[in-house]
N, C-alpha and C positions, 0 to 999 in steps of 0.2 A: 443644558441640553437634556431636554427628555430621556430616561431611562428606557432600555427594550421593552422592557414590560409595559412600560404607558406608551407605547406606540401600537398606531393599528395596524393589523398584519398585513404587509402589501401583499398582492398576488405573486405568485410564484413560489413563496416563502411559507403555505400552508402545506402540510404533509402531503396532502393529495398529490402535488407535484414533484416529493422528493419519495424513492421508494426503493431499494438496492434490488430486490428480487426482483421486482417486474422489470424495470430497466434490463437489468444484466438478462433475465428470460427474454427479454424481447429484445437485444442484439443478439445474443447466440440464437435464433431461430430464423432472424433476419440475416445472419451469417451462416445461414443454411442447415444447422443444429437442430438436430429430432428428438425429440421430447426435453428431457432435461440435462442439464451438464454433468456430464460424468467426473473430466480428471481437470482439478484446480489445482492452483499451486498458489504461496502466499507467501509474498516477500516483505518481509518485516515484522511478523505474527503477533508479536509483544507475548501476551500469555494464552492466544489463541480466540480474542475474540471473530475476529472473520471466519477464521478455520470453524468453529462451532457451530456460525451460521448458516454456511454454506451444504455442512453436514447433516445440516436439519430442515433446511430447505430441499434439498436434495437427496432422497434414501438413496439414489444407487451411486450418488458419489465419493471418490476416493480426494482427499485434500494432503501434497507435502508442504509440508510450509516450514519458513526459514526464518531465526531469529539466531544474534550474536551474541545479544546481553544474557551473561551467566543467571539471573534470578529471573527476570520473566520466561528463559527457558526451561528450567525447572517449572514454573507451572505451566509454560506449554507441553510439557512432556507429559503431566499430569492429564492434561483435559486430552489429549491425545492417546491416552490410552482407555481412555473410556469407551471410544468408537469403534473398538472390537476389530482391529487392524485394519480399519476405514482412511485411517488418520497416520502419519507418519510426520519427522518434523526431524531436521539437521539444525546443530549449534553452529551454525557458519555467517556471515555476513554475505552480502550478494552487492557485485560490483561489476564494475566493467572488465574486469581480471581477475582470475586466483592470482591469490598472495597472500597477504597480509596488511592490516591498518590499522590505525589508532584509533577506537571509540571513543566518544566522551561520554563519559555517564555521570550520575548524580550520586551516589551513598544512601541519600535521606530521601529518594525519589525513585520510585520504583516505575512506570508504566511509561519513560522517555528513555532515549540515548542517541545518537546522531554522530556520524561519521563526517559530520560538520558543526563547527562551533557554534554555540549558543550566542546568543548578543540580547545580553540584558538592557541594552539601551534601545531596542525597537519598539516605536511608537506602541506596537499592540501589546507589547509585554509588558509596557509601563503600565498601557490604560488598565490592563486586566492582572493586576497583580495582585495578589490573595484572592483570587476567584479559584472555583474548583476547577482541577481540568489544566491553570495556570501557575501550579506552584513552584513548577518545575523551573521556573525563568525567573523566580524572586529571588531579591540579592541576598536576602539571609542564606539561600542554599549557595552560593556561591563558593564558598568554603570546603564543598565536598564534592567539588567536581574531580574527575578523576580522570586519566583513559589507560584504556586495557587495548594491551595489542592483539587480534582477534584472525583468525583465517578468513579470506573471503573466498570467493569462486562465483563465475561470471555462470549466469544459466545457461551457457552453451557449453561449456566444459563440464556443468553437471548432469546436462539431461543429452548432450550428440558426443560425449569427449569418455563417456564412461565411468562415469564418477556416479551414476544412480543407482540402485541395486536393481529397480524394476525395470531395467531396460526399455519394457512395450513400451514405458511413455515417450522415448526418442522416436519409434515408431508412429505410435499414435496421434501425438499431440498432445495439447490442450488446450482446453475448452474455455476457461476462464483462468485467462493470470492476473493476479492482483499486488500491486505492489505499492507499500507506504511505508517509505524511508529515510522521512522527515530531512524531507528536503537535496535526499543524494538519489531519486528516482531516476534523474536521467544518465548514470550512469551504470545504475541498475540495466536498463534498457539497453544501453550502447553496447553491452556484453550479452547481448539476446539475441543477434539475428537470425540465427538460426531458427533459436526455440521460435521466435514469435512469425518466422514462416509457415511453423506450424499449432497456430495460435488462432481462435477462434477471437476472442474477447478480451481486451486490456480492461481492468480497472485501476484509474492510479491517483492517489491522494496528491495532488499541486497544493506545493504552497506559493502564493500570492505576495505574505507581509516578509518581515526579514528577520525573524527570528531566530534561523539558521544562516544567518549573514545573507545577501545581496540574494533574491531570488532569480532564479534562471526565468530566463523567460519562455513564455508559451509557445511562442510559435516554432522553438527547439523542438520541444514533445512532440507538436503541431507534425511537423516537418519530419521527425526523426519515424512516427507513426504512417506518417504519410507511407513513407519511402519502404517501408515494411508492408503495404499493400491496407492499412486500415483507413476509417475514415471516422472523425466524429459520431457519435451517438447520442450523449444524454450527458446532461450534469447531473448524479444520482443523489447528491446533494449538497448544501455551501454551508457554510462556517463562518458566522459573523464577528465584527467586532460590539460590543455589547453597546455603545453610545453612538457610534457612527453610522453602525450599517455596511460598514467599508467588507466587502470579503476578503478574510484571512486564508481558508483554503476550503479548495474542493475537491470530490469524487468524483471525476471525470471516466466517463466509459467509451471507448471505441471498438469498433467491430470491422471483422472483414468481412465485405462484401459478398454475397452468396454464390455469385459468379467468380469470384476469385478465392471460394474457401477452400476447407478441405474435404475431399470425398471422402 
């Protein structure tokens, strides 16, 4: 079977059509949103790449974002203090509950963790093993897995329940929520209805293959988003498997409607 590289780029799949800022600018504006996003928040941050982006995309915005794992928090704390108190970030997990869970993390693998197990036996993690990006699913690291029991707290206990320190955001809202949590997204979500009543913009990494064991399926999100007043928007972009073609995961955005935002 032909390599990615020696294939010709179908339509769809050139940059032109994948683009996270204009996408995300163009639901929050179609969700009634004047000029640009102001207050995001970011669930799963790893070491702060979204959060960076968003703060440079954006000069008047403020980003909180949340990560569990003890080492990529430490450099999200890092990149977060650069933004001159733009940027804020809590070591907590985000669930459908405060509590407590068991992470699984790697030792020898820094940029993965997932509050659902790995499965080194899924098709795409066979195909793609020793590729960059996939090391985290090879059986030599098998050995150092690990899990750490971690606080979580649902985003309705931390931004209507009183657990934020900036309060206005209960108030306010927000503008774009982004959430990638390799694979426990939707219970990310099922602990939001609050926040996400006052929620302009979902962005939420779906995984597809089952690398995090049996994937939820879509029409959950689908439905769960529904019912929260949003409506599809954009695939901001997809994630292939490198022989097939097959989509592994993607950056799905939805928006609330202009009529149903927030004033």
């Amino acid at each position: 079977m032909a390599q990615f590289s020696d294939l010709p780029t179908p339509r769809g799949l050139d940059p032109l059509y994948f683009d996270r800022r204009r996408s995300l600018e163009g639901a929050f504006r179609w969700s009634g949103g004047l000029g640009d996003p102001r207050r995001c928040v970011d669930v799963g941050a790893n070491i702060g790449q979204t959060m960076n982006a968003f703060l440079e995309w954006w000069p008047s915005a403020t980003c909180i974002s949340f990560e569990p794992e003890p080492r990529s928090y430490g450099e999200l704390e890092r990149q977060a203090a650069k933004w001159n108190g733009r940027a804020s970030c809590r070591n907590v997990g985000v669930a459908s509950s405060s509590g407590e869970l068991s992470l699984l993390i790697n030792e020898r693998f820094l940029p993965g963790s997932s509050f659902r197990s790995f499965n080194r036996e899924a098709d795409t993690a066979m195909a793609n093993t020793g590729l960059r990006g996939w090391t985290y699913f090879d059986r030599e690291f098998e050995d150092s897995d690990r899990t750490l029991q971690v606080p979580t707290v649902s985003l309705d206990d931390h931004f209507n329940g009183g657990l934020e320190p900036d309060c206005s955001w209960a108030g306010d809202g927000v503008d774009v929520l982004k959430s990638d949590a390799n694979g426990f997204d939707i219970e990310v979500l099922r602990g939001a209805t609050a926040t996400l009543a006052k929620t302009r913009v979902v962005l939420v990494e779906w995984q597809f293959d089952d690398v995090y064991g049996p994937p939820t399926r879509i029409e959950h999100l689908d439905r769960l988003l529904a019912e929260s007043g949003f409506r599809f928007w954009d695939v901001a972009h997809i994630y292939k498997e490198l022989t097939t073609l097959r989509t592994l995961w993607a950056d799905l955005v939805y928006a609330r409607p202009h009529d149903d935002a927030l004033r």
